[in-house]
C-alpha positions as CSV (number, residue, x, y, z in Angstrom):
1,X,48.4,-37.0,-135.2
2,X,48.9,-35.3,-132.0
3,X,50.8,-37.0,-129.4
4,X,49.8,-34.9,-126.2
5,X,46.7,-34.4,-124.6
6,X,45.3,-31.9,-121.7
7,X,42.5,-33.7,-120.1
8,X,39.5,-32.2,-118.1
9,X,36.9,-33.2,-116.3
10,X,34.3,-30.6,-114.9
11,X,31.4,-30.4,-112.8
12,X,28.6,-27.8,-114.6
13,X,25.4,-26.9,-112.9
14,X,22.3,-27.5,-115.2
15,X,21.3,-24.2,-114.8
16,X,24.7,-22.6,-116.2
17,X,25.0,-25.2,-119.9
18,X,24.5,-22.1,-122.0
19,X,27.2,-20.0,-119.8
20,X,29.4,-22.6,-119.9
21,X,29.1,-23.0,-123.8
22,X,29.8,-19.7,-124.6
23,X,33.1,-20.1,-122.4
24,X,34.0,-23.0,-123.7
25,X,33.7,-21.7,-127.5
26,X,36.0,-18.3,-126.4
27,X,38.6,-20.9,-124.6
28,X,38.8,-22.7,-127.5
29,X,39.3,-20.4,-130.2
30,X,41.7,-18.7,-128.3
31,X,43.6,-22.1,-127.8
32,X,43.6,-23.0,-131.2
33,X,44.7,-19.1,-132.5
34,X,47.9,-20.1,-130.2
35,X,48.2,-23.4,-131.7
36,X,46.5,-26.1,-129.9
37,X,45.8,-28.8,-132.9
38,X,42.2,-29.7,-131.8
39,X,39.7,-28.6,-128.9
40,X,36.8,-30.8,-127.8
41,X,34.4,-30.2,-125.0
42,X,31.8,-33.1,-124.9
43,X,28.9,-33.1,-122.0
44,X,28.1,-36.0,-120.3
45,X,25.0,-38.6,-122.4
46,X,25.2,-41.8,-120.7
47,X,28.0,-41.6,-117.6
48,X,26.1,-43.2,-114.4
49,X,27.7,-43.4,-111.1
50,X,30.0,-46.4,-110.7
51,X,30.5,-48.8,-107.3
52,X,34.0,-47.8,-106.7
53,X,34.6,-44.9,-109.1
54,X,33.2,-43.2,-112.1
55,X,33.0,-39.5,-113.7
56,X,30.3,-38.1,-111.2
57,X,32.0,-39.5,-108.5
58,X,35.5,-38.3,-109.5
59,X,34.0,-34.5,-109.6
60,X,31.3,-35.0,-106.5
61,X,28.6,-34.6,-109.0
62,X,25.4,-32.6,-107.0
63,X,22.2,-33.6,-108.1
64,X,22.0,-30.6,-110.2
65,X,25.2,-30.8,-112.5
66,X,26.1,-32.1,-115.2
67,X,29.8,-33.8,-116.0
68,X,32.1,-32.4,-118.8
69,X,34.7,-34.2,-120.4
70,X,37.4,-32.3,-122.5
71,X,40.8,-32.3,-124.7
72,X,42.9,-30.1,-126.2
73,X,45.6,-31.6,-128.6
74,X,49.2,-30.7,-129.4
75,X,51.6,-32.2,-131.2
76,X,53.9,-32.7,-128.3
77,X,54.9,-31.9,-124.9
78,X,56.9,-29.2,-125.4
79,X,54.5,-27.9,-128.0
80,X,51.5,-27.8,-125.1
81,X,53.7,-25.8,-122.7
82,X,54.6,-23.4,-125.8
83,X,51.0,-23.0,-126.2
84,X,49.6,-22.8,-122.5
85,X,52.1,-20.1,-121.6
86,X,50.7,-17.7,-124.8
87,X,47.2,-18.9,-124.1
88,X,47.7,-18.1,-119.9
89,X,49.1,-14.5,-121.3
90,X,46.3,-14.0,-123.2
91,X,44.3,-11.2,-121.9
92,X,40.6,-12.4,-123.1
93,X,41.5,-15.3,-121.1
94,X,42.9,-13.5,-118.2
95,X,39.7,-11.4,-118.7
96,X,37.7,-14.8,-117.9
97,X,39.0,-15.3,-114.5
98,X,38.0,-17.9,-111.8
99,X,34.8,-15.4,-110.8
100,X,33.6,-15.3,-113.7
101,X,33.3,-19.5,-114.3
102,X,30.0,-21.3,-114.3
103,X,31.4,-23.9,-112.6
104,X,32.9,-25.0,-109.2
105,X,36.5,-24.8,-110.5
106,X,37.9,-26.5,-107.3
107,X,36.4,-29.9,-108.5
108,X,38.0,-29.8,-112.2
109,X,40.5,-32.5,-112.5
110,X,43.0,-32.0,-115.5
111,X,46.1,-33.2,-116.8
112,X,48.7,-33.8,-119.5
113,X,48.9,-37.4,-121.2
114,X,51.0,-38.6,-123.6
115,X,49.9,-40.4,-126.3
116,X,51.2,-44.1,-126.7
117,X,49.1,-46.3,-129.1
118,X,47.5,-43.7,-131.8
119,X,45.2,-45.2,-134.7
């Protein structure tokens, strides 16, 4: 089981799904080719806006997007850093950069969890 997590949130504009697809599929197999146990990208089904908080408020959801919600696995800490730094050096990604994403990039939110109740 893995025991650490990078999380993601991001905000896609409805008109850039199939861009951000075929992103998300080169991100991930280049994550998992440097050892990332799993990569999930799931788009948002039934996610309304809450009273004090919620996924499209968290992001600033516009009318026209639609919320992301992702995770990459590892088995540790230490194994996720080991992984991020080949995946960061990795010139398809590099290739990618912040221009070229179909999404507002300054209203991701990520982070690194680790995992205490697994089933």
């Amino acid at each position: 089981m893995a025991t650490y997590v990078d999380g993601f949130l991001i905000p896609v504009p409805k008109a850039s799904q199939a861009a951000y697809r075929r992103l998300a599929r080169k991100a991930g197999k280049i994550w998992m080719e440097h050892g990332a146990l799993s990569y999930t990208e799931c788009m948002a089904d039934d996610v309304k806006p809450g009273k004090l908080t919620s996924f499209p408020q968290a992001v600033k959801l516009k009318a026209d997007e639609v919320v992301w919600f992702s995770w990459i696995t590892y088995r540790s800490r230490r194994h996720r850093d080991a992984v991020n730094k080949k995946v960061m050096a990795d010139p398809r990604l590099q290739a990618m950069g912040p221009a070229n994403m179909p999404f507002d990039g300054r209203r991701m939110i990520w982070g690194g969890f680790a995992a205490k109740i697994e089933f």
